[in-house]
N, C-alpha and C positions, 0 to 999 in steps of 0.2 A: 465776787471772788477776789482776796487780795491778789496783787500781781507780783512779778519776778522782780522787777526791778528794783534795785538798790539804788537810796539816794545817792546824788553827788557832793564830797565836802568840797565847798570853796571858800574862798576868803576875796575881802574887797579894802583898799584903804580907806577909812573914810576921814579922809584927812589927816592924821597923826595918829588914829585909833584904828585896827583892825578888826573887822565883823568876820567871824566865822559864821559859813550857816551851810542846810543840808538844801538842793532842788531834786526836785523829779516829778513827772506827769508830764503832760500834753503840754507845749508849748502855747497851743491852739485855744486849750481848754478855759476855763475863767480859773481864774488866781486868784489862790489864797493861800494867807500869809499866816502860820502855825506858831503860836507865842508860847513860848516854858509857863511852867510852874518858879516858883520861888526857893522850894526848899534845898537846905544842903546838899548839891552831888548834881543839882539838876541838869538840863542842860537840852539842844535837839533833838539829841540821840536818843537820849533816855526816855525823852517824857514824848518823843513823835516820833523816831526812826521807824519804827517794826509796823503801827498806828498808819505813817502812809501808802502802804504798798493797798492799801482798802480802797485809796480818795486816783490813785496813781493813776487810772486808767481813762479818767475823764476831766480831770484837773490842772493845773501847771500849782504847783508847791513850794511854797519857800518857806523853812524852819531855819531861823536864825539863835545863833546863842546868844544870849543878853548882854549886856555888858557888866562885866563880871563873872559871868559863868563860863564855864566850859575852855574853845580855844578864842574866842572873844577877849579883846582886852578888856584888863581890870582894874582901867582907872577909874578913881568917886570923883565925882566933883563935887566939892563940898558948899555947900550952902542950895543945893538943890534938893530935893526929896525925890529918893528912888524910881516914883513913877514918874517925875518930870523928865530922870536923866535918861528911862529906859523910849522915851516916849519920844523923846529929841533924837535917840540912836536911832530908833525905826525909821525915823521921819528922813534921817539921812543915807541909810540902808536901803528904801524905798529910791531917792533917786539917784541913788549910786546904780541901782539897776534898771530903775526908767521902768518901777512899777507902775501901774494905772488901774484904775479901779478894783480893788483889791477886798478880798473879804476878809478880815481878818477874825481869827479864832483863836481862843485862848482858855487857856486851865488855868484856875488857881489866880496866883498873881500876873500872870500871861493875862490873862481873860481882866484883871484889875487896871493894868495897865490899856485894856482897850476901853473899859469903860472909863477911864480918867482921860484918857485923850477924846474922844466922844463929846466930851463934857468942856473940854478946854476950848480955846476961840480958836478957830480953825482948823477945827479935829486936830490941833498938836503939827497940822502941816503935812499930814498922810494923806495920800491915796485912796483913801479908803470910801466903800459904796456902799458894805454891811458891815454887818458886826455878830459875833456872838462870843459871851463869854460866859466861860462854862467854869461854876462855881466859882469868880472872881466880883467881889464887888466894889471895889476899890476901897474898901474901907470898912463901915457898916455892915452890921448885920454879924461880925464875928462875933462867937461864944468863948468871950477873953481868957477865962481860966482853962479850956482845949487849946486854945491856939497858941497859949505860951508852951505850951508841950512841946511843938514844932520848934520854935526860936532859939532854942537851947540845943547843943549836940556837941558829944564828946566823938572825934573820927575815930570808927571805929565799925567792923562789921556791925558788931552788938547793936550799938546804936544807929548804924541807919536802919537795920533792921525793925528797932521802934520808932523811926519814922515811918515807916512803911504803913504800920499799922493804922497813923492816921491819915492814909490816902488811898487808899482802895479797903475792899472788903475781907479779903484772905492774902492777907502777905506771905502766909505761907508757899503761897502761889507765883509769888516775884523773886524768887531767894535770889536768882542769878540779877534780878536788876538791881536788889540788895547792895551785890558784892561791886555790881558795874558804880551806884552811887558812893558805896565808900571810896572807893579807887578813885573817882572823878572830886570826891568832897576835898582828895590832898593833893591837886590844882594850885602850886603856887598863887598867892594871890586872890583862889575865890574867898575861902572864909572870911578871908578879911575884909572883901568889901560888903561880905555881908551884915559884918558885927559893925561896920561904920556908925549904921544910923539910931545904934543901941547905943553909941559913947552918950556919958551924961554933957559934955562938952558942947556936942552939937546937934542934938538932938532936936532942940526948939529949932534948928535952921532948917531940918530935912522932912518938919510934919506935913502931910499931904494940906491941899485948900481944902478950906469947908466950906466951897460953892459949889460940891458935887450936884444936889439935888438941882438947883438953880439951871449949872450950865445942862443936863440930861433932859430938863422941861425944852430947854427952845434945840434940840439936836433932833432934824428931821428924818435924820438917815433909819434903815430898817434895822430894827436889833432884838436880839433875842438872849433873854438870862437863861441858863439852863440849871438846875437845882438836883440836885443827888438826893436823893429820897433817905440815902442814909448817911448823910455827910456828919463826921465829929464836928466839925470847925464851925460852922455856918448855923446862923435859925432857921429854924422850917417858914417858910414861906417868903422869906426875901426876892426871890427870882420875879414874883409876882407883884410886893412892892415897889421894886424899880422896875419895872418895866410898866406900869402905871403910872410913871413919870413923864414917861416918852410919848412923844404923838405916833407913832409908829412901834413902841417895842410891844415886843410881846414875851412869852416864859412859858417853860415846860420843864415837868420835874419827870427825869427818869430813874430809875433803879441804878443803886451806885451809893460810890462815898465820897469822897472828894473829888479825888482824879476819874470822874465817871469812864472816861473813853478807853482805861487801862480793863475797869472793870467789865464792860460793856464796848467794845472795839467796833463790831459792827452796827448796833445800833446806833452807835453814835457817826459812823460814818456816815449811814444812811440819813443820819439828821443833819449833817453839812448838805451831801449830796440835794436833796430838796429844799435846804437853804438857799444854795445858789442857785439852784435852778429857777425858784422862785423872785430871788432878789438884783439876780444877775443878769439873767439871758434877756 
């Protein structure tokens, strides 16, 4: 049964940059750390607020907004590539609060961002004991001419509303997170840092490495791809390619589209819940 409690928003300096992020759960409980999605408007609220009151009652929770989104500052660093910069933010978000052993879960590019730090030489410097990322592959396996659908958007109800379409299965059914993602999309500052790594200028300085598969073979930690059975973005069967990389991953496709855990809330909570039960205790 979801619970009462509403998250708490805090903020942390970490250094000259400020992390907003959302906690709640059991202080006691095993800890995991709740990564965004990517697209315009996104942010903790939207893509995990409502999402943790399911995990609240046996967990400790930490959803951070990225850097760039949300109340997160929106500085780029330039000559890094999005998942390097989101990946160094964690890793200092992490011991600004004296996380430890942490599961981290992610959607989309949330869930991208955890498979490229996985993959990087010393998980990127996190915390982290599992993993799961849920339709993020850090790269591969996208169906290029859907996904530029996403990278494009005029602010506009209209238009988040057709983003919607490419992230859960009835948008019809999100209209108020619609209106919340327009309203969040005109956030001083995010758009911008998100059309950064589209400039033709600098482009070749921000593309991800392509030692993905390389660093994911020697990463021993436990990890699981999760795969939306009806995702636009994604090929059918990827969650099961990379996770045949790994001496430890594994994959499961559930019903869904992109953002499976908006479509699907409780199944997918139940599928953290026996994630860390099994990878944690």
């Amino acid at each position: 049964m979801p619970s009462d409690e509403t998250p708490t928003r805090s903020s942390v300096n970490l250094g000259r940059i400020v992390a907003s992020y959302l906690e709640s759960g059991q202080g006691n409980g095993p800890t995991v750390l709740l990564v965004h999605d990517g697209a315009y408007g996104s942010d903790a609220e939207l893509t995990w607020g409502p999402f943790m009151s399911r995990l609240t009652e046996d967990h400790h929770l930490v959803a951070p907004d990225l850097l760039g989104f949300g109340k997160s500052e929106k500085a780029y660093f330039l000559g890094q590539s999005p998942f390097d910069q989101q990946i160094n933010f964690l890793a200092w978000l992490c011991e600004a609060l004296n996380l430890a052993d942490v599961c981290f879960v992610g959607a989309s590019f949330g869930g991208g961002i955890i498979t490229r730090a996985v993959a990087s030489e010393n998980y990127g410097g996190w915390p982290i004991a599992a993993g799961i990322s849920m339709t993020g592959t850090g790269g591969p396996y996208r169906i290029d001419e859907q996904f530029a659908h996403i990278l494009t958007y005029d602010p506009s109800v209209a238009d988040a509303r057709r983003l919607m379409t490419y992230l859960v299965l009835d948008a019809s059914s999100h209209e108020m997170d619609t209106e919340v993602r327009y309203k969040k999309s005109l956030i001083p500052g995010h758009i911008d840092w998100l059309t950064v790594p589209r400039s033709k200028r600098i482009e070749g300085q921000v593309a991800p490495s392509d030692e993905l598969e390389t660093g994911l073979a020697r990463c021993d930690l436990p990890f699981m791809f999760v795969e939306g059975e009806n995702d636009p973005l994604l090929q059918s069967g990827w969650a099961k390619s990379m996770a045949e990389l790994m001496p430890n991953g594994t994959s499961k496709v559930m019903p869904g589209s992109h953002m499976i855990h908006l479509d699907f809330p409780s199944e997918t909570a139940a599928l953290i819940r026996e994630w860390t039960s099994e990878t944690l205790d």
